[in-house]
NULOKE-111979 format. One record per residue (C-alpha): x, y, z; residue in three letters. Coordinates in Angstrom, 2 decimals. Layout:
N
+---------+---------+---------+------+
!       X !       Y !       Z ! rest !
+---------+---------+---------+------+
!       X !       Y !       Z !  ALA !
...
+---------+---------+---------+------+
END
This chain:
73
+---------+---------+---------+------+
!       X !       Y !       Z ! rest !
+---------+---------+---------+------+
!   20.35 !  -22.86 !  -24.42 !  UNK !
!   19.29 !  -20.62 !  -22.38 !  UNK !
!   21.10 !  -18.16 !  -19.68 !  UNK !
!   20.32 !  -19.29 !  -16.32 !  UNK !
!   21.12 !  -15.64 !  -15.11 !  UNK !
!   19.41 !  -13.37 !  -17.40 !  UNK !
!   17.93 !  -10.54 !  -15.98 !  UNK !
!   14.43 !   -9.51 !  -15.35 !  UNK !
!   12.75 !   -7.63 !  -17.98 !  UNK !
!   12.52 !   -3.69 !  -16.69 !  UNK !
!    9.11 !   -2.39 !  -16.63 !  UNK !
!    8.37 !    1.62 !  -16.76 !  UNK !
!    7.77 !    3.90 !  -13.75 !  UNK !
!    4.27 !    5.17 !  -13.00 !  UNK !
!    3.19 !    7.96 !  -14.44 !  UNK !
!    2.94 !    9.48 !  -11.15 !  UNK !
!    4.66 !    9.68 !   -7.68 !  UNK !
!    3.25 !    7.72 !   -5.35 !  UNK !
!    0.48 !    9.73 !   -3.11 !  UNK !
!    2.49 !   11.60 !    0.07 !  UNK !
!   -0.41 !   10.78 !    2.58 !  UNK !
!    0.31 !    7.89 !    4.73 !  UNK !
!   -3.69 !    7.41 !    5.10 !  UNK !
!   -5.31 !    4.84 !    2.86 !  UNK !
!   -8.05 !    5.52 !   -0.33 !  UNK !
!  -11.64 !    4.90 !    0.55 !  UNK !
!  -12.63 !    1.75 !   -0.64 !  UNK !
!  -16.09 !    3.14 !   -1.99 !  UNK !
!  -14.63 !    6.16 !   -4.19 !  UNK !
!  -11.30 !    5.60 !   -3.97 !  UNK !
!  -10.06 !    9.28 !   -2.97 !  UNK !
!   -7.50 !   10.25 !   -0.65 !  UNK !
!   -9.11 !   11.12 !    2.67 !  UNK !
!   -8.19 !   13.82 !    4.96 !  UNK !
!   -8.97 !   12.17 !    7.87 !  UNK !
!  -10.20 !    8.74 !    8.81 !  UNK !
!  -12.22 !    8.67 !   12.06 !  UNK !
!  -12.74 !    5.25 !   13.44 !  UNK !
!  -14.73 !    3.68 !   16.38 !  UNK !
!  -15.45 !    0.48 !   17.85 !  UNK !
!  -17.76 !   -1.02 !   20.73 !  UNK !
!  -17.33 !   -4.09 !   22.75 !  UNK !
!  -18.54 !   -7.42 !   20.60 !  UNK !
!  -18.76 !   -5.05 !   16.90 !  UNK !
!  -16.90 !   -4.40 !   14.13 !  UNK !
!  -14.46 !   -1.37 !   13.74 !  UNK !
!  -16.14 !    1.62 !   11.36 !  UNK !
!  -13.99 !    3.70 !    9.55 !  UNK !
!  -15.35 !    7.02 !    8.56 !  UNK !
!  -13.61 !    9.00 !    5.97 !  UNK !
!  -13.50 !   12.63 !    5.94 !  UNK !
!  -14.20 !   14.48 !    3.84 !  UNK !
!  -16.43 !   11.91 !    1.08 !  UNK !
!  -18.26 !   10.99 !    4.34 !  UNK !
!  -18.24 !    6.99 !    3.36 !  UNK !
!  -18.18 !    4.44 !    5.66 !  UNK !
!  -16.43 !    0.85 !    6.03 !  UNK !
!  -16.61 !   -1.38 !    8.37 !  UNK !
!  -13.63 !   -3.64 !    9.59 !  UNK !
!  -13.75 !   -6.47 !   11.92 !  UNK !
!   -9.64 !   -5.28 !   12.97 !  UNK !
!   -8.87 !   -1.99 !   14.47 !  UNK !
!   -6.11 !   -0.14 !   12.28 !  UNK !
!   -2.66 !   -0.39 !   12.67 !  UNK !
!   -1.53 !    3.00 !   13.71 !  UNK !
!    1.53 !    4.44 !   13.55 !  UNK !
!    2.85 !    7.96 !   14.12 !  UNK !
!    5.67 !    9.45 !   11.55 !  UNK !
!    7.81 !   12.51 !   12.15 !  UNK !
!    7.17 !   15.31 !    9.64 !  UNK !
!    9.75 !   15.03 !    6.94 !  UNK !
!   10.65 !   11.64 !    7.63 !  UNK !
!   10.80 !    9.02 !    5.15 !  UNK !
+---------+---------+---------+------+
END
């Protein structure tokens, strides 16, 4: 019979910590941006530009924004 209470196997950590930069990867070459610039008009679609690849995405949301202290968590 089984134990109804076994634990979970563990998996392994990644390889790597996880990147510092609260900004997100660009979706077409998947590097860390240094800036995302975004714009939107009345009736269009949100486009993200990411700095320094220069690739664009479009969203039909604005991005969430939010605004971290240095050294916080």
């Amino acid at each position: 019979m089984r134990d109804p209470q076994s634990t979970p196997r563990l998996t392994a950590a990644p390889d790597h910590a996880p990147d510092p930069s609260p900004l997100p990867h660009c979706p077409v070459c998947a590097r860390l941006p240094e800036r995302i610039s975004w714009r939107q008009r009345p009736g269009r679609p949100v486009l993200l530009v990411f700095d320094p690849c220069g690739h664009r995405h479009t969203s039909p949301a604005p991005p969430i924004l939010a605004v971290t202290l240095p050294g916080a968590p």
